[in-house]
N, C-alpha and C positions, 0 to 999 in steps of 0.2 A: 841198690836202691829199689824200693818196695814204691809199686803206684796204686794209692785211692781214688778212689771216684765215690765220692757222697749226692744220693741224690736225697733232699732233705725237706718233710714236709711238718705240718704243726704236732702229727700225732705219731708220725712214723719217719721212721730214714730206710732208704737200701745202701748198702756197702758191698763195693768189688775191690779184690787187692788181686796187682801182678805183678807178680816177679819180676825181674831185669833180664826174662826171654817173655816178657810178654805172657803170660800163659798167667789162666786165672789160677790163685792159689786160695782164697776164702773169695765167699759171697755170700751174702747174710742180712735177714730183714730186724732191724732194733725197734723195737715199740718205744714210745713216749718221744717227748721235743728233743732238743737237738742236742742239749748236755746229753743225753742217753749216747748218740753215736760219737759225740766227742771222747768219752771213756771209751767206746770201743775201738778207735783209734788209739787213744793211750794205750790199750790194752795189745794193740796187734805190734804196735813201737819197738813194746819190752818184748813181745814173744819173738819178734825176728831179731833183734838187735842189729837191724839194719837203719841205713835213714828214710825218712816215708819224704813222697811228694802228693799232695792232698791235692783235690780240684773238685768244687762243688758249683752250681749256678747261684748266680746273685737273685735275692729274691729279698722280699724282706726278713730283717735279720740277721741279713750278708755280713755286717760287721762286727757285730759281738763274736758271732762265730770264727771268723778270721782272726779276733784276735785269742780266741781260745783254740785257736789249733793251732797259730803261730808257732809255741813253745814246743811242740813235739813233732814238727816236723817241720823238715832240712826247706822243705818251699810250698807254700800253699798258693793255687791258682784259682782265680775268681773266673767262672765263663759267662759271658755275656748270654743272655738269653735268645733275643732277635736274632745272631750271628749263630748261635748252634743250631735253629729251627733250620736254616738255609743252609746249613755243612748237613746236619741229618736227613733230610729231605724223606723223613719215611711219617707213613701214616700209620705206623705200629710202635704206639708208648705204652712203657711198663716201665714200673721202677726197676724193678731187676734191669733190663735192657735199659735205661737211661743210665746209670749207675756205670755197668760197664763201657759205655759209650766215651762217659767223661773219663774214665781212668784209661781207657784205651788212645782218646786224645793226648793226654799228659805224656804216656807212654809214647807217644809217635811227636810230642813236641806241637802239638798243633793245636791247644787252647785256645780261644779267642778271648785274652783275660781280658779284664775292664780293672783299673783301677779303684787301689781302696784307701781311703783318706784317713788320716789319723782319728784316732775316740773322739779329740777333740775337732778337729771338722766338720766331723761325723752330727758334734751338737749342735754347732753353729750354722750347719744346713737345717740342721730339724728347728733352730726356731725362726731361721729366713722361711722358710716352708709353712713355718705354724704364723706367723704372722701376714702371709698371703692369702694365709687362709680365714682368720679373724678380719682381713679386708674385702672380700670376700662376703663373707656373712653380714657385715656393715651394710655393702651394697647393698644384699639382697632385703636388708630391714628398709631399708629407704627406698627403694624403688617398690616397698609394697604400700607405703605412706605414701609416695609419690600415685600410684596406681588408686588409692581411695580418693585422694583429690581430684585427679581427674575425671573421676564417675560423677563426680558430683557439680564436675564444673567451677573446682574452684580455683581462681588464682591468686599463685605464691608468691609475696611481693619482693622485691627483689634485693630490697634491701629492708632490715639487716642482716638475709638471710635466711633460709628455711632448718639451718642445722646450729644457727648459735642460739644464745641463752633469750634472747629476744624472740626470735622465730619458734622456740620449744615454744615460750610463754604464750607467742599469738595459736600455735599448731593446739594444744590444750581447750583455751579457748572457743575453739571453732566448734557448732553445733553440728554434730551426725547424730545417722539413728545407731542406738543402742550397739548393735553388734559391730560394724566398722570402727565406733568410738571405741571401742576395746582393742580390735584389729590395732589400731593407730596406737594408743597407750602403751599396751604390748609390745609395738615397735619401737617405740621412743625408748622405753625404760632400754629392749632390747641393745639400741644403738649406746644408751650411755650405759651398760654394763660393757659394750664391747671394747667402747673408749679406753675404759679402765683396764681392761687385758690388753691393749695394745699398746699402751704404758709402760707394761712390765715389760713385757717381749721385746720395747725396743731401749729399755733400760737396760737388759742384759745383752743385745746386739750393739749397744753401745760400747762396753765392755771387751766383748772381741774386736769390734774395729779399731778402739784406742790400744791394744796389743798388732795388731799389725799393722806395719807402714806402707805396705802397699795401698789400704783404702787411703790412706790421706795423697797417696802419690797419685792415685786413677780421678781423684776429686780435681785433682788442677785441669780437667778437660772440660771446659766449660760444657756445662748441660748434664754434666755425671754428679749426681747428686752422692751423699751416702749411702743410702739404700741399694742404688742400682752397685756402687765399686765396693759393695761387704760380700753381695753375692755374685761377683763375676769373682773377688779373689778368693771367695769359699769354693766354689765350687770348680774355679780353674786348680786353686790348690799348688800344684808344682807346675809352674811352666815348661820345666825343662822335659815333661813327659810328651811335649808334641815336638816334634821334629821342624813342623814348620808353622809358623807365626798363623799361615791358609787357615792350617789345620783345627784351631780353634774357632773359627767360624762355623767348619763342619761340625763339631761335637755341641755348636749350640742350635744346631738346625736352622744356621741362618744362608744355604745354599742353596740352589735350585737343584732341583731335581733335572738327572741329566738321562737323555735316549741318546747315547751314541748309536749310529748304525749305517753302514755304506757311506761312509766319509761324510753324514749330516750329522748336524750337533742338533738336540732339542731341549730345548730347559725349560722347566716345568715352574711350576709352586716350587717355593723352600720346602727343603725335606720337614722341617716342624720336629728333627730328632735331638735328643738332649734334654737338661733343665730346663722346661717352658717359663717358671718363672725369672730366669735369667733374661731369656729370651724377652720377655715381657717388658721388663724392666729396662731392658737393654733399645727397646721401642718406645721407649717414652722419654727414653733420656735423649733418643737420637731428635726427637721434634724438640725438644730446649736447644738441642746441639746446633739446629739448622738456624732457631733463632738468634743463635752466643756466640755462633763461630765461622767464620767466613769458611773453609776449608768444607765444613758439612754442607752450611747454604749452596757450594759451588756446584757440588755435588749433586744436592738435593733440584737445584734448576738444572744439572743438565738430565738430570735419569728421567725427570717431569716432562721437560721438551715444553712446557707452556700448557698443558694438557692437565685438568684438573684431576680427570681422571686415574691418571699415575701417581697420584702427590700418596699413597699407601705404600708403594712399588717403591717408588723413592726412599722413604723414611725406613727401608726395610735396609735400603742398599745403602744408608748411612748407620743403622745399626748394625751392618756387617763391618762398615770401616773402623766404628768406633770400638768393636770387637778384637781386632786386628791391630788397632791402635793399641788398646788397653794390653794386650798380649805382650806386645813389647815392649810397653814400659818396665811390664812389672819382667821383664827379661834383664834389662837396661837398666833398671832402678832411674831414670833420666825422667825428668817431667816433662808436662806437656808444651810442647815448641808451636805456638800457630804458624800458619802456612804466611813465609814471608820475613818470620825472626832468625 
């Protein structure tokens, strides 16, 4: 067995190979993107006729590459970024020195992979992603319309709306000076061009969800909408890769931060590590949850204590349960049971 360590960037890559004593045998700098060091893998394949084990860091790009190195070699490891800074603990990078670091991890067994999702999850994350991000830019067009009305002192009547076909017509209408009156048009047209890409993206998310029966399964939780159970089963992907049901909570950064020290416990803020926008979604579904389902409400009054001030802290700690919930369903394939059936 022959160990790679690719350290791989848009214009160059470093490559280390060792042997099965450890001991470096080529190291070598490839100019151009990452098809360039992938042939040089192929190339080292056939001159050892040995099997290669490959380990590069996740960055972006991480999965076209994995699946182009798949084919030539016996195991390819993904290293998590965050968890190699804290194993390397040096203030001295070079690709050379990175390179051999990762192949020297493989070689000693101690990668800290992260999981890689199929091509096709792969897409279905990028357009959960891409349409957070078109909602997103929505906001920002509206809250800049919203921000000229207010300068002006005007107010938006509240019914039929500031964002339906009625409120466009009255928002046109209204008299500004020159430049704002363009600010605002500018925004409107913006918001109904956005409308129209948010259409697509969720006509093709549509598509993936009606392929898997996990979103239709995570839906019977009252307060989990589509949206939130496309992207908790995209990006959960295989359940059986956490050991424990906990353990998904942590990968969505919905745990506290903990200081163990002399037999005291401290807990912090949520780590915030993971897919945020899981996370996100996963906090908006837990406030329907608290209003549809006795089991969160219980919850949600007791973490409150009567204190409005915690009703945040709450709804954090009901999107940890419904995290932990959903986990197991989709373990279980079992729907949702409310507390008492």
């Amino acid at each position: 067995m022959h160990y790679v360590g690719l350290d791989v960037h848009a214009k160059r890559s470093s490559l280390c190979i060792l042997n099965g004593d450890g001991k470096v045998v080529k190291q070598e700098t490839v100019h151009g993107p990452w098809p360039a060091a992938v042939e040089r893998v192929r190339a080292a394949a056939s001159a050892s006729g040995d099997r290669l084990s490959v380990c590069y860091e996740a960055s972006c790009g991480y999965g076209p590459l994995h699946d182009a190195l798949a084919p030539l070699a016996g195991h390819v490891a993904v290293a998590h970024p965050g968890a190699l800074r804290l194993i390397f603990k040096s203030k001295k990078k070079h690709d050379r020195v990175d390179c051999k670091k990762l192949a020297t991890l493989l070689y000693l067994g101690q990668v800290p992979a992260v999981h890689v999702p199929s091509a096709g999850v792969r897409q279905w994350r990028k357009l959960i992603e891409l349409r957070q991000s078109l909602l997103g830019s929505r906001v920002a067009e509206k809250n800049r319309i919203r921000a000229v009305l207010r300068n002006h002192a005007v107010a938006v009547p509240k019914k039929p709306g500031l964002w339906t076909k009625k409120g466009s017509a009255w928002l046109a209408s209204l008299e500004l000076p020159a430049g704002e009156r363009l600010a605002v048009d500018l925004a409107a047209q913006a918001i109904a061009s956005l409308g129209v890409r948010l259409k697509r993206v969720e006509a093709e998310l549509a598509k993936y969800a009606a392929a898997h029966p996990g979103v239709t399964l995570l839906m019977t939780i009252p307060g989990v909408g589509v949206r939130t159970a496309e992207a908790f089963v995209a990006y959960v992907d295989d359940p059986s890769r956490f050991a424990r049901v906990r353990q998904v909570g942590s990968y969505f950064g919905l745990v506290p931060r903990l200081d163990s020290s002399a037999g005291k416990d401290r807990r912090g803020h949520i780590t915030r590590e993971g897919p945020g926008t899981v996370r996100k979604l996963l906090t908006e579904a837990a406030w329907q949850s608290v209003r549809l389902d006795p089991a969160s409400k219980a919850l949600f009054e007791r973490v409150t204590r009567g204190k409005a001030d915690r009703k945040k802290i709450a709804a954090v700690a009901v999107a940890h349960r419904l995290c932990r919930v959903m986990a197991a369903m989709l373990r279980t394939g079992e729907a949702y049971r409310a507390a008492g059936r």
